[in-house]
C-alpha positions as CSV (number, residue, x, y, z in Angstrom):
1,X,-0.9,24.1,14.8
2,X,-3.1,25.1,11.6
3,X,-5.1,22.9,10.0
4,X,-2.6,23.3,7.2
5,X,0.0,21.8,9.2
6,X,-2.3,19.4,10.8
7,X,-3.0,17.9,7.1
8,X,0.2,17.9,5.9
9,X,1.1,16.0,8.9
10,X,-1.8,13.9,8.3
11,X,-0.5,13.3,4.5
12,X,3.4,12.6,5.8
13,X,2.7,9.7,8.4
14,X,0.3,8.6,5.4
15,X,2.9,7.8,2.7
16,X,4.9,7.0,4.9
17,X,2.9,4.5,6.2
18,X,1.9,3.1,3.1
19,X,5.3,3.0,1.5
20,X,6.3,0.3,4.3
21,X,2.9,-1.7,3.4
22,X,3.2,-2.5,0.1
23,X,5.5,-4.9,-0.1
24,X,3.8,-6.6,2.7
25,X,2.7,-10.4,1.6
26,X,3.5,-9.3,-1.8
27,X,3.3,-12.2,-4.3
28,X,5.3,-11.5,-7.9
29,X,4.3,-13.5,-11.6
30,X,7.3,-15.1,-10.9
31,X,6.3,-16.7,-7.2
32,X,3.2,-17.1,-8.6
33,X,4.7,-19.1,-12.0
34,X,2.3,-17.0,-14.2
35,X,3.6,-14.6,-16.1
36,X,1.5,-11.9,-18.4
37,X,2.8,-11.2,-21.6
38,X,4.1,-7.6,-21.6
39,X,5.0,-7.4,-17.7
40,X,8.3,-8.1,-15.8
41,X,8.4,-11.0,-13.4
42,X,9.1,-9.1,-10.3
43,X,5.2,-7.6,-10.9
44,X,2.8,-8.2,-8.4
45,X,0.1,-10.7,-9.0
46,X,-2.9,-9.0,-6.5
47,X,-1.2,-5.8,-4.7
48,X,-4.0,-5.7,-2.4
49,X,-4.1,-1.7,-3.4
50,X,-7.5,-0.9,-1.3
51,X,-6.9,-3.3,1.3
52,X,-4.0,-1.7,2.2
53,X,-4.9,1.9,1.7
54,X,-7.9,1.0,4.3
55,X,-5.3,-0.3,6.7
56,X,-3.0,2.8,6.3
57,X,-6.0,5.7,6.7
58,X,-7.0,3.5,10.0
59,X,-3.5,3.5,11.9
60,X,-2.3,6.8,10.4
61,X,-5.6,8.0,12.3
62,X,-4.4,6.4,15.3
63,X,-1.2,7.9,15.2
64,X,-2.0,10.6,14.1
65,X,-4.6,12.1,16.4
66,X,-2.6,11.2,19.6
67,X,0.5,13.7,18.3
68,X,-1.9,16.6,17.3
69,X,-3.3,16.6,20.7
70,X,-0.4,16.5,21.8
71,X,1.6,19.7,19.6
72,X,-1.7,21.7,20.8
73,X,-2.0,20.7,24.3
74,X,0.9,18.7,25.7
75,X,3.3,20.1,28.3
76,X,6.3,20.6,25.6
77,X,5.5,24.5,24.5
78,X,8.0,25.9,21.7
79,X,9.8,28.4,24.6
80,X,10.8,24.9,26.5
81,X,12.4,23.8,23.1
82,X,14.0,27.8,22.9
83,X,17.7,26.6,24.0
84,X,18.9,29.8,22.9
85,X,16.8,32.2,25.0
86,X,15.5,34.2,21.8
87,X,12.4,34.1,22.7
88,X,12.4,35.2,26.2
């Protein structure tokens, strides 16, 4: 694995990761019954943008490191996954 590969793996658990937790204990205007003039009601009062981002760096780490250590050194190689026999 290249470092490349390792980042972009890094950056794909990531967004992934943080597109599931942003609607998480999201509060809109509307829910809220305050509405800013200019806005629609389905905006988010306090999106808890750091918070979150924290929270996503922290377990992306954890999952993260675990499969890298595991593409470099685990007992899965890419001639086990070679069902073809090219590479033999």
């Amino acid at each position: 694995m290249t470092i490349t590969a390792a980042l972009v793996l890094f950056a794909v658990i990531w967004f992934m990761l943080l597109m599931m937790a942003l609607p998480i204990r999201e509060r809109s205007q509307e829910d809220e019954g305050v509405r800013v003039p200019g806005t629609p009601a389905s905006a988010p009062m306090d999106p808890m943008i750091g918070k979150k981002m924290f929270w996503v760096t922290v377990v992306t780490v954890i999952l993260w490191l675990p499969l890298v250590l595991f593409i470099l050194y685990g007992p899965v190689t890419m001639a086990d996954l070679d069902f073809y026999g090219r590479n033999r």
